[in-house]
N, CA and C atoms as a LAMMPS dump frame, in Angstrom:
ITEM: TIMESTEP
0
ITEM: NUMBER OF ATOMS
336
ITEM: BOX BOUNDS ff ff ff
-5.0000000000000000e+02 5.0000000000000000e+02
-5.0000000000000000e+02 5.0000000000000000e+02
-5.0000000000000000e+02 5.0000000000000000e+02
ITEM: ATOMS id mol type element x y z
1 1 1 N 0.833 -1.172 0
2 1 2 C 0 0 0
3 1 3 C 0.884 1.243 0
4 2 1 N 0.405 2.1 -0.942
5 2 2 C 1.086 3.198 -1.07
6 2 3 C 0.891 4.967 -0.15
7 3 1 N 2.104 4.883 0.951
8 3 2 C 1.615 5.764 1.969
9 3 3 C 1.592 7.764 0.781
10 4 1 N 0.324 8.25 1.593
11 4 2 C 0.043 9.431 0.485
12 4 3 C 1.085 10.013 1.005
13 5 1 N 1.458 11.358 -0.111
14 5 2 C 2.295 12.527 0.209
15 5 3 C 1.465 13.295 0.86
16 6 1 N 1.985 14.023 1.647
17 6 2 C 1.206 15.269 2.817
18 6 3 C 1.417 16.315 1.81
19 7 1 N 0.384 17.339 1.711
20 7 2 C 0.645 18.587 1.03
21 7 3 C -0.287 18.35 -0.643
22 8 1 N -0.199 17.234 -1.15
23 8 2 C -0.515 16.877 -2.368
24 8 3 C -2.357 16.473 -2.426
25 9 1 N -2.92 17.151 -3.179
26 9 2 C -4.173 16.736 -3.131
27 9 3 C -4.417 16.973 -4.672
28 10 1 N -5.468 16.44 -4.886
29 10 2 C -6.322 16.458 -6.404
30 10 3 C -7.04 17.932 -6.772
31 11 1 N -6.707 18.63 -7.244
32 11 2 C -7.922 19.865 -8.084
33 11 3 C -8.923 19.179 -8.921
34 12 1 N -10.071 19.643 -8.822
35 12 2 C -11.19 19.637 -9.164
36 12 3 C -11.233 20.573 -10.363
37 13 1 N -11.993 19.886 -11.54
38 13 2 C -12.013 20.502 -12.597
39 13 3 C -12.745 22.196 -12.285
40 14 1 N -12.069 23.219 -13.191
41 14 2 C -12.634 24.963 -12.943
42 14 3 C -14.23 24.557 -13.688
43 15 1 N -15.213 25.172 -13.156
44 15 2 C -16.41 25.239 -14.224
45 15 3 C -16.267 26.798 -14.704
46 16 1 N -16.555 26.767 -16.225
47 16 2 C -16.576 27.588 -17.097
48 16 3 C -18.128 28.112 -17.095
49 17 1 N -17.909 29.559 -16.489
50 17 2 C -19.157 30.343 -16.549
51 17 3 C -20.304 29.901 -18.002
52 18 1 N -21.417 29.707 -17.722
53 18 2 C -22.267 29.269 -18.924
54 18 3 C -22.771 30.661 -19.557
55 19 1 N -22.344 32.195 -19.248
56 19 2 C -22.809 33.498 -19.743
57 19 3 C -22.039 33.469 -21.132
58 20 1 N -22.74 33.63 -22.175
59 20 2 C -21.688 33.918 -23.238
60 20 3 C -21.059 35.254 -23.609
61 21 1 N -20.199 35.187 -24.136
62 21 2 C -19.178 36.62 -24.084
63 21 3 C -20.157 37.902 -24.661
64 22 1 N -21.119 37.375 -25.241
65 22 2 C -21.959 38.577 -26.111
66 22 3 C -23.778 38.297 -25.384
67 23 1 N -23.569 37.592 -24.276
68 23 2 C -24.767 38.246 -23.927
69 23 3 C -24.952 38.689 -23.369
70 24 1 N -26.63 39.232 -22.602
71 24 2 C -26.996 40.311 -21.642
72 24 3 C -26.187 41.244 -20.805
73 25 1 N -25.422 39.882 -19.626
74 25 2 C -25.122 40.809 -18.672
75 25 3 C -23.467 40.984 -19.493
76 26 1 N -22.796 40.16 -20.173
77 26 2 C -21.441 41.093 -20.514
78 26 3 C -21.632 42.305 -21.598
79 27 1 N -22.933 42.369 -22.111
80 27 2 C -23.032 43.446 -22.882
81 27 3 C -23.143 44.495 -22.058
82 28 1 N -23.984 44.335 -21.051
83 28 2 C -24.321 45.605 -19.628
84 28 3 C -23.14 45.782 -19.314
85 29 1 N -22.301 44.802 -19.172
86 29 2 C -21.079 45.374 -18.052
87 29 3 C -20.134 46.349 -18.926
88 30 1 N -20.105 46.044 -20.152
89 30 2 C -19.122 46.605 -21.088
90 30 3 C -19.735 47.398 -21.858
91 31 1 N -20.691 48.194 -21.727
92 31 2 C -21.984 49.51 -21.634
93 31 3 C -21.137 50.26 -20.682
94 32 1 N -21.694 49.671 -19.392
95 32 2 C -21.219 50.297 -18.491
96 32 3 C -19.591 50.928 -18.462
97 33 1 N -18.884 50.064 -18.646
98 33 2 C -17.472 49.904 -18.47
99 33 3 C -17.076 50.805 -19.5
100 34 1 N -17.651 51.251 -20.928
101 34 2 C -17.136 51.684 -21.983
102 34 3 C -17.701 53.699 -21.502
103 35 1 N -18.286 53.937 -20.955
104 35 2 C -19.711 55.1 -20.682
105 35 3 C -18.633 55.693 -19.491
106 36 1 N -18.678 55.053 -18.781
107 36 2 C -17.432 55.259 -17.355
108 36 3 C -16.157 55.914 -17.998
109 37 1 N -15.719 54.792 -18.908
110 37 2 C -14.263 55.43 -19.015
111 37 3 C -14.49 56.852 -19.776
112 38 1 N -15.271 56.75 -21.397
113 38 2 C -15.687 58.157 -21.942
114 38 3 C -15.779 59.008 -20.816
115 39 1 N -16.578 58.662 -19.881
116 39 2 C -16.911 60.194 -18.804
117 39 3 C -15.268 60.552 -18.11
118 40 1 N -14.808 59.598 -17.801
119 40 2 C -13.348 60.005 -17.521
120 40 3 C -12.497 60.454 -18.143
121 41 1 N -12.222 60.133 -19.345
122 41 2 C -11.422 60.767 -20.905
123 41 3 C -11.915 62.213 -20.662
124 42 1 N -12.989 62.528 -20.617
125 42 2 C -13.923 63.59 -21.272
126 42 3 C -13.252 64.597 -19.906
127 43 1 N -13.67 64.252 -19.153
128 43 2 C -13.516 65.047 -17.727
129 43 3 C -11.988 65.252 -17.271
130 44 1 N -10.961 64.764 -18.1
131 44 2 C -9.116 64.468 -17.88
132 44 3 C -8.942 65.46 -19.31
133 45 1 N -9.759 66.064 -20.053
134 45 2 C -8.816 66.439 -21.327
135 45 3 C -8.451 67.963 -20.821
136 46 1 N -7.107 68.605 -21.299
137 46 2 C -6.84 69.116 -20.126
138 46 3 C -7.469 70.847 -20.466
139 47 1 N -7.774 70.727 -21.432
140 47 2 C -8.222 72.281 -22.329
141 47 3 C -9.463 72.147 -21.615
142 48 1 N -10.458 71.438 -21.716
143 48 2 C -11.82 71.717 -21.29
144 48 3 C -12.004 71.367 -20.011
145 49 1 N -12.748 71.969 -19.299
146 49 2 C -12.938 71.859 -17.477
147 49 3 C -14.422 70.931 -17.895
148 50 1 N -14.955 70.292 -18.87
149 50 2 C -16.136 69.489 -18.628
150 50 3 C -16.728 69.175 -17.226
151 51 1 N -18.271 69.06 -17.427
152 51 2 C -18.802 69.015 -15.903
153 51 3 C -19.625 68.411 -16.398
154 52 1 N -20.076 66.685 -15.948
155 52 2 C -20.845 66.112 -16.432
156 52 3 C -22.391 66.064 -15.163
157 53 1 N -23.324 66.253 -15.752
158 53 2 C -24.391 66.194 -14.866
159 53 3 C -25.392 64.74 -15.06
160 54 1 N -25.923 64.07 -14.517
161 54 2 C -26.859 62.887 -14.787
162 54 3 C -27.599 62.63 -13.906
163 55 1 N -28.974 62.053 -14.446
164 55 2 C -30.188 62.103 -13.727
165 55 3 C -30.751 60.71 -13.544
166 56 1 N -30.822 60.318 -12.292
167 56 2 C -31.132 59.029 -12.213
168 56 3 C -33.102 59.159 -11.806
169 57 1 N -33.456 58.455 -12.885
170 57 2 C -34.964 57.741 -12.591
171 57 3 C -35.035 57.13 -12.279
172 58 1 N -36.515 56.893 -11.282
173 58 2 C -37.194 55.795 -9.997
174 58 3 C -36.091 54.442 -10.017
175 59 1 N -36.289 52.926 -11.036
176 59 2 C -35.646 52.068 -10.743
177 59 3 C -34.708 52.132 -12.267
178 60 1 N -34.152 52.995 -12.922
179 60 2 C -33.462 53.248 -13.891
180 60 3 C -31.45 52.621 -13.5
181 61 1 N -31.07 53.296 -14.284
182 61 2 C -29.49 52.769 -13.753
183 61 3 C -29.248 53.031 -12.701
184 62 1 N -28.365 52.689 -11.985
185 62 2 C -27.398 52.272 -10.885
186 62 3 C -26.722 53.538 -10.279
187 63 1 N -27.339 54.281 -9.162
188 63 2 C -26.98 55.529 -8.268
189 63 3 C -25.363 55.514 -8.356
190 64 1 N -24.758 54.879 -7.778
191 64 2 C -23.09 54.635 -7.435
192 64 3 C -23.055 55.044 -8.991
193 65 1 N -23.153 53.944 -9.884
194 65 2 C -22.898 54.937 -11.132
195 65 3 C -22.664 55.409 -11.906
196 66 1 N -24.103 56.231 -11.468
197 66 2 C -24.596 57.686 -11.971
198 66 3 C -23.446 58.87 -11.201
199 67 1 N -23.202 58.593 -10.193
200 67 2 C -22.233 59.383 -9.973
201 67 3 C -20.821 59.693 -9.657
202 68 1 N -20.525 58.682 -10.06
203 68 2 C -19.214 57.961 -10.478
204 68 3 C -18.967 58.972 -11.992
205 69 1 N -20.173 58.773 -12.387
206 69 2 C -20.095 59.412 -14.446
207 69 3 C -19.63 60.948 -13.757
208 70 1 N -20.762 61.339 -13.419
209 70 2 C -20.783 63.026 -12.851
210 70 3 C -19.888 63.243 -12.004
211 71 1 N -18.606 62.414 -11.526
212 71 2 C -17.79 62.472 -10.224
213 71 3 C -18.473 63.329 -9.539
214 72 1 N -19.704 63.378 -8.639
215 72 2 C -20.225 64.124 -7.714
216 72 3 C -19.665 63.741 -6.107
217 73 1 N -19.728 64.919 -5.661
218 73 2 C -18.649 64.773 -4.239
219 73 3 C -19.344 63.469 -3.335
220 74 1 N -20.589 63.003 -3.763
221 74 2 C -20.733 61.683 -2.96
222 74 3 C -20.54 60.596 -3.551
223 75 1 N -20.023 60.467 -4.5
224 75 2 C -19.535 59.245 -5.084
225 75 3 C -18.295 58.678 -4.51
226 76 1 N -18.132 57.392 -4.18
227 76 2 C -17.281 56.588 -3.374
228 76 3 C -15.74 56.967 -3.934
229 77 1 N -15.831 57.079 -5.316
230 77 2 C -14.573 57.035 -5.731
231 77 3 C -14.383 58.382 -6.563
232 78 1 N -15.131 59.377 -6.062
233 78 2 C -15.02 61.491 -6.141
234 78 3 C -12.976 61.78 -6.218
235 79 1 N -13.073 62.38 -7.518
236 79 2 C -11.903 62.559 -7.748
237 79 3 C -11.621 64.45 -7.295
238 80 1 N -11.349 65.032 -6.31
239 80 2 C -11.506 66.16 -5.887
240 80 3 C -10.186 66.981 -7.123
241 81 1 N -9.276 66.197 -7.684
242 81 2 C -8.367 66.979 -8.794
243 81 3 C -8.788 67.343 -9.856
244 82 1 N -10.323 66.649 -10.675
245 82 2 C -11.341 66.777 -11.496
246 82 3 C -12.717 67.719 -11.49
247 83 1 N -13.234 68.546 -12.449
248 83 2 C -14.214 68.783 -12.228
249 83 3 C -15.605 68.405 -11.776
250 84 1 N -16.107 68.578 -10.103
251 84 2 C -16.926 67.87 -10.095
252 84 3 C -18.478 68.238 -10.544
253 85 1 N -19.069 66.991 -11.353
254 85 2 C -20.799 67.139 -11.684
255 85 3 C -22.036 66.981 -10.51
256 86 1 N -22.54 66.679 -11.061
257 86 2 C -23.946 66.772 -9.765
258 86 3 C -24.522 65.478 -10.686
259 87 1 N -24.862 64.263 -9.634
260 87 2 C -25.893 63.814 -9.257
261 87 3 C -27.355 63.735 -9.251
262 88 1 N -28.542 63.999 -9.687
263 88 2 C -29.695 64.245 -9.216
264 88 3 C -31.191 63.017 -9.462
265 89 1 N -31.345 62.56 -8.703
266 89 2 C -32.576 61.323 -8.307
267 89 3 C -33.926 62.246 -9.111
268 90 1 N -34.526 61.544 -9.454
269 90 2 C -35.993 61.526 -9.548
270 90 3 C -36.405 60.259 -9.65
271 91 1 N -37.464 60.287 -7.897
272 91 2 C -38.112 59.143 -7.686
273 91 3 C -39.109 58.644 -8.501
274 92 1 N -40.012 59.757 -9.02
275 92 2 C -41.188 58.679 -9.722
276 92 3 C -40.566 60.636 -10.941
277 93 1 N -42.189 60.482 -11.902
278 93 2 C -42.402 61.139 -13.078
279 93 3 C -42.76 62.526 -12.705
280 94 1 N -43.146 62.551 -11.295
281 94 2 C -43.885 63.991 -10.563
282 94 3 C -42.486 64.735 -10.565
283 95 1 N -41.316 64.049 -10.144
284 95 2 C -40.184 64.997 -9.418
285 95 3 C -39.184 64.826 -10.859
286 96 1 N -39.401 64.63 -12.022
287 96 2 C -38.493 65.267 -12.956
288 96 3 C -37.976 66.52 -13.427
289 97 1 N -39.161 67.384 -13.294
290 97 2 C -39.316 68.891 -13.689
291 97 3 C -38.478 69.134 -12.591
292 98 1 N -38.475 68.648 -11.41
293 98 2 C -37.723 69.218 -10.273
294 98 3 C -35.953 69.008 -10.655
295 99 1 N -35.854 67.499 -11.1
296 99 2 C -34.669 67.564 -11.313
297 99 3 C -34.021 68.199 -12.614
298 100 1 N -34.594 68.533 -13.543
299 100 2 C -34.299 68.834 -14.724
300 100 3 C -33.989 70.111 -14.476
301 101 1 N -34.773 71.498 -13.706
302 101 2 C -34.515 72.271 -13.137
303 101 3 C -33.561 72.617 -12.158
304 102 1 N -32.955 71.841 -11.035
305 102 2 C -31.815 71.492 -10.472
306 102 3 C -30.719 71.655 -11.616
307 103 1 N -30.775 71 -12.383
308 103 2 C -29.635 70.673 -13.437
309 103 3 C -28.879 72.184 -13.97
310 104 1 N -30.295 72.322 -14.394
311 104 2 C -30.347 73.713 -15.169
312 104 3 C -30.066 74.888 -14.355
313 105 1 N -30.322 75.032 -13.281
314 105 2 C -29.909 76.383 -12.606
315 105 3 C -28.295 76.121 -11.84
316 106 1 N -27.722 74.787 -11.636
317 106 2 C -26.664 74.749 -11.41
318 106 3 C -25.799 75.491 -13.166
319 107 1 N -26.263 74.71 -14.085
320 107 2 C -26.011 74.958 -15.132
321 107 3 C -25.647 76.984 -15.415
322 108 1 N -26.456 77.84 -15.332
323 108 2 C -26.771 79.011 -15.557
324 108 3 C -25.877 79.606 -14.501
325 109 1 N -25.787 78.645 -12.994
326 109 2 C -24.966 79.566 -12.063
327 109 3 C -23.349 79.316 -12.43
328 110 1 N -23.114 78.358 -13.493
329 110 2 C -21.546 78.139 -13.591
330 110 3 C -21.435 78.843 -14.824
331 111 1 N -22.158 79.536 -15.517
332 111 2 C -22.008 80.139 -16.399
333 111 3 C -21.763 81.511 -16.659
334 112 1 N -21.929 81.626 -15.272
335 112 2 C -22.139 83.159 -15.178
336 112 3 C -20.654 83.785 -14.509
């Protein structure tokens, strides 16, 4: 009988994710992933001070982000060396005018 080696064990075959490279969710992620970096390019070029603003609806895209795009000062990963955007929620269809207006008078006060 053959005494085992200590340390030596068997691996178990890897299972290969069943998502294919071109569907749903890697198309979302690389949406996402492609939208992110543009907002970063855009917001790093060094001539234009760009200020990106975005408006998140009721169960629409993903808060973190939405302001991740807009680097708004509550975003986890807020780059304070970059121009920062604004953020703005609208919960249901009543509070759009509200945010669209938000947008816009930040808009008019950096313009001035």
């Amino acid at each position: 009988m053959e005494t085992p080696r200590l340390g030596v064990r068997t691996l178990q075959p890897m299972r290969v994710a069943q998502e294919p490279v071109d569907g749903p969710k890697a198309l979302d992620a690389a949406s996402l992933d492609a939208t992110g970096n543009a907002a970063t390019t855009v917001r790093n070029d060094p001539i234009y001070e760009t200020v990106i603003y975005t408006l998140g609806y009721s169960g629409g895209a993903d808060k973190t982000f939405l302001r991740r795009v807009a680097n708004d000062p509550t975003s986890p990963i807020y780059d304070s060396t970059r121009p920062a955007g604004e953020f703005v929620f609208a919960p249901d269809q009543s509070a759009l005018l509200t945010a669209f207006n938000a947008i816009a008078t930040e808009i008019l006060r950096r313009s001035q």
